[in-house]
N, C-alpha and C positions, 0 to 999 in steps of 0.2 A: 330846736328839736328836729327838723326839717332837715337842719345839715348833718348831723349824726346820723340819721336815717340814710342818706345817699352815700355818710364815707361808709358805713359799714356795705353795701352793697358794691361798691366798689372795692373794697377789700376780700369781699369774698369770690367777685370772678377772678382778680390774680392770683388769688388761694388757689383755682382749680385747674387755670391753665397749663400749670406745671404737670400736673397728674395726667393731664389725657397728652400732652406730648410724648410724657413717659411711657404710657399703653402704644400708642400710636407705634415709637420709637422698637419697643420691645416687640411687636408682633410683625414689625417687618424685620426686624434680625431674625424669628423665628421665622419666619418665612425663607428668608436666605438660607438660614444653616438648613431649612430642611431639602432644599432646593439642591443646597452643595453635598449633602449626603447624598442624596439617592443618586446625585453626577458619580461620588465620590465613588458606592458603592455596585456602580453600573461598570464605571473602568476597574473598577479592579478584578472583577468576575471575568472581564472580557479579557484581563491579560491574563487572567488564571487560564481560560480558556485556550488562551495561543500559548501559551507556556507547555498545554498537553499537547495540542498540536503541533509543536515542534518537536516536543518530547518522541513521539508517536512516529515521527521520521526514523529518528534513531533506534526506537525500539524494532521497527520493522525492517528493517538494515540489519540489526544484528541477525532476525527469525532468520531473514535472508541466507547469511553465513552460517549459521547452526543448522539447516536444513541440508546444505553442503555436507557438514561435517556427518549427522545422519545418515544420509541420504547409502551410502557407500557400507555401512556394515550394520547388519541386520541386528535386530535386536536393542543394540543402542540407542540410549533414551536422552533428550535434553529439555529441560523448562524454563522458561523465562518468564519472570515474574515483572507486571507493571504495576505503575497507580495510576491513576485516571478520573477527573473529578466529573465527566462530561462523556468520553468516550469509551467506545468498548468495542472486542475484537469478538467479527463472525466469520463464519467460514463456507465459502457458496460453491455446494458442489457444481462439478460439470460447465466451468467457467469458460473454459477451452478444451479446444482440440486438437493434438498435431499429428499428420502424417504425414510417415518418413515412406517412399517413395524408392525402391534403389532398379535400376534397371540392368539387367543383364543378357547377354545376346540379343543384345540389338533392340528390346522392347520392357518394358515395365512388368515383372515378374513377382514382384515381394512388396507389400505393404505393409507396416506398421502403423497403427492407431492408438495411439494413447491420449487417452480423456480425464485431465488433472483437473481441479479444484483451485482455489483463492482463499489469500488469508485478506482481510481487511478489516485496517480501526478504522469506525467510524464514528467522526460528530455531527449532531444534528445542527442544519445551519441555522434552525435560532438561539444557537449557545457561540457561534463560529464562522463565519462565511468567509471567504476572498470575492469572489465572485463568481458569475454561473461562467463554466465553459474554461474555467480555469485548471491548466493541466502545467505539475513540476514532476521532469524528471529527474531523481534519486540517486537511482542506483540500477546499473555503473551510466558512465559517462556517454559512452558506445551508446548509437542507438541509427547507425545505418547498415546493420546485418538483423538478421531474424534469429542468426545462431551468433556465437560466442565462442570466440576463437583464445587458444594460449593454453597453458598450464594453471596459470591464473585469474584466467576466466570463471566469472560468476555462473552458479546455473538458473537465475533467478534475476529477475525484472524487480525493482521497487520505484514506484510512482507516487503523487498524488493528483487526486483529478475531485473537481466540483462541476456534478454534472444536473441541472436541474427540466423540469421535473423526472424523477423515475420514479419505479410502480413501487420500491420498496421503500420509500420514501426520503425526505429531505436531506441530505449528507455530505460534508467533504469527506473524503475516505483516504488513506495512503494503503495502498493494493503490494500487495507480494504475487508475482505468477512464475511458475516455473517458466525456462527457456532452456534450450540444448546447446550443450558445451563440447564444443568441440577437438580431438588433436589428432597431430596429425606426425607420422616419423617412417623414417624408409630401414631395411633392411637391405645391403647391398650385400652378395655372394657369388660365388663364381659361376653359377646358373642366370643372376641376374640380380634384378632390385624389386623387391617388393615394397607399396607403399602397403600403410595400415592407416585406416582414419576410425579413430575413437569416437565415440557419442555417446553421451549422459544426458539423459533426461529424468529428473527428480515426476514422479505422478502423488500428488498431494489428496489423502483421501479424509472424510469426515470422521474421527477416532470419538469417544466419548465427552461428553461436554456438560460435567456437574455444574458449571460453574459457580462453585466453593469458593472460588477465590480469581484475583485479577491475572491469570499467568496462562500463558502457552505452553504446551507438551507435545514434544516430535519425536518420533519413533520409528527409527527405520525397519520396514519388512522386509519382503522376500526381493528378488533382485533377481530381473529378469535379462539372461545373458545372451546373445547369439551373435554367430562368427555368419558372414556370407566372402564368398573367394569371388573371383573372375568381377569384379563391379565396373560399371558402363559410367552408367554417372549415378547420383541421389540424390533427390528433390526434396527438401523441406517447407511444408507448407500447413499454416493454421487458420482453424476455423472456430465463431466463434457467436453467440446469438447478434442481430441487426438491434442497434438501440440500447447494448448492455451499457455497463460503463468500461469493461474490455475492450468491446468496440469502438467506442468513442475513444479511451486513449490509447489503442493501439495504432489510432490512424493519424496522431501526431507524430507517431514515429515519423522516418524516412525510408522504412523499409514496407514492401507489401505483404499481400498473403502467400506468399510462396517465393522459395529460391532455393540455385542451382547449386551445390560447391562446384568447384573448380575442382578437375578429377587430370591427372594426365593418363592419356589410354594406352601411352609406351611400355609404362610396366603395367607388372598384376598389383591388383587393388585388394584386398582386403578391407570389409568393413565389420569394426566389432561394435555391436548395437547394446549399451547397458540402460536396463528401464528399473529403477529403483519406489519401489511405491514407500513413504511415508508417511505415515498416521496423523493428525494433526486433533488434539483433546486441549478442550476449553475448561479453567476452572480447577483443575485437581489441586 
């Protein structure tokens, strides 16, 4: 009687051993896969993330270009439509300042001041980061003149910059800023040669901002013309707040805040100064 008693208890802790390895076995697989999800579903958000972030380059490359195409006749309208699961485009008036400078008889007579605006998409760096102090230039290539010289010359700066802390808070941003586009062509005749040097400057102003929807809207206005004769030289030079993100990446550049062109004072100079404002609406 004595030994039945002890097989049956022996038979029943092998009965049971099987069961709690099984529990055991089962609750650390669940432990894993919950472990490999949440890895799983942390990288993928993050590449969704840089997928807008690169996106967001090229979107602001093209504002770039269409602002151009604006920029030059009035009334013309262009939208450009994003998606963005993270980011979104603001627009900060009063970003910069350029004045154009031109001197004539001998001293500084004519100033020009125009005070444009920024387009910028930004992500918050806890969806995004590179790191702080992190500055890529875009667009164009050029970046040891303050102006922009050719036919084919941009009139538009496109950057990105991660500048940490600012007051408006956490962000890498890819920036759009106006810059002045320069040309330059002579006139030879039998009195002599006249040079002419052109300049465009795009001034980007705050337009309506339903935002209805994920898209940018440019609109060229009025277009501010003026001829000056007999020119000495002209100084272009930009100002801009201490500590913006402007400032920060503008002093990556390799240019300063201010420069000369190169003028020859043999012949008569001619400069024709074009200041184009365009509307900049969030959302229509």
């Amino acid at each position: 009687m004595m030994l039945f008693k002890f097989a049956r208890k022996r038979l029943g802790k092998r009965g049971i051993s099987p069961v709690i390895s099984t529990v055991i076995m089962t609750g650390a697989m669940v432990a894993i896969l919950s472990v490999t999800l949440v890895f799983a579903n942390n990288f993928l958000w993050t590449r969704v993330a840089e997928g807008d972030f690169n996106s967001s380059k090229q979107l602001m490359q093209t504002v770039g270009l269409q602002i151009d195409d604006v920029a030059w006749t009035a009334g013309r309208t262009e939208t450009i439509s994003y998606g963005s699961q993270y980011g979104d485009v603001i627009f900060q008036e009063s970003a910069l300042t350029y004045n154009i400078t031109v001197e004539r008889n001998g001293f500084p007579d004519y100033v020009v001041t125009a005070e444009t605006g920024a387009i910028m998409f930004v992500f918050p760096t806890s969806r995004y980061s590179i790191t702080n102090n992190y500055f890529e230039n875009i667009f164009p290539s050029q970046t040891s003149s303050l102006t922009m010289n050719g036919t084919s010359a941009p009139v538009v700066r496109v950057f990105a910059v991660e500048k940490l802390p600012m007051a408006d808070g956490s962000y890498i941003r890819v920036v759009v800023v106006p810059t002045v586009r320069v040309l330059t062509s002579n006139i030879t005749t039998s009195s002599g040669t006249t040079n002419y040097i052109r300049m465009y400057l795009p001034v980007l102003s705050a337009g309506e901002a339903p935002r209805l929807s994920q898209s940018i809207t440019l609109t060229g206005g009025s277009i501010d013309a003026r001829t000056l004769n007999d020119i000495a030289n002209i100084t272009v030079g930009v100002s801009y707040d201490s500590g913006s993100v402007i400032d920060f990446a503008f002093s990556q550049f390799s240019f300063g805040s201010e420069e000369r062109l190169s003028i020859s004072t043999e012949d008569d100079v001619v400069l024709e100064l074009y200041l184009s404002e365009v509307s900049v609406g969030l959302g229509f």
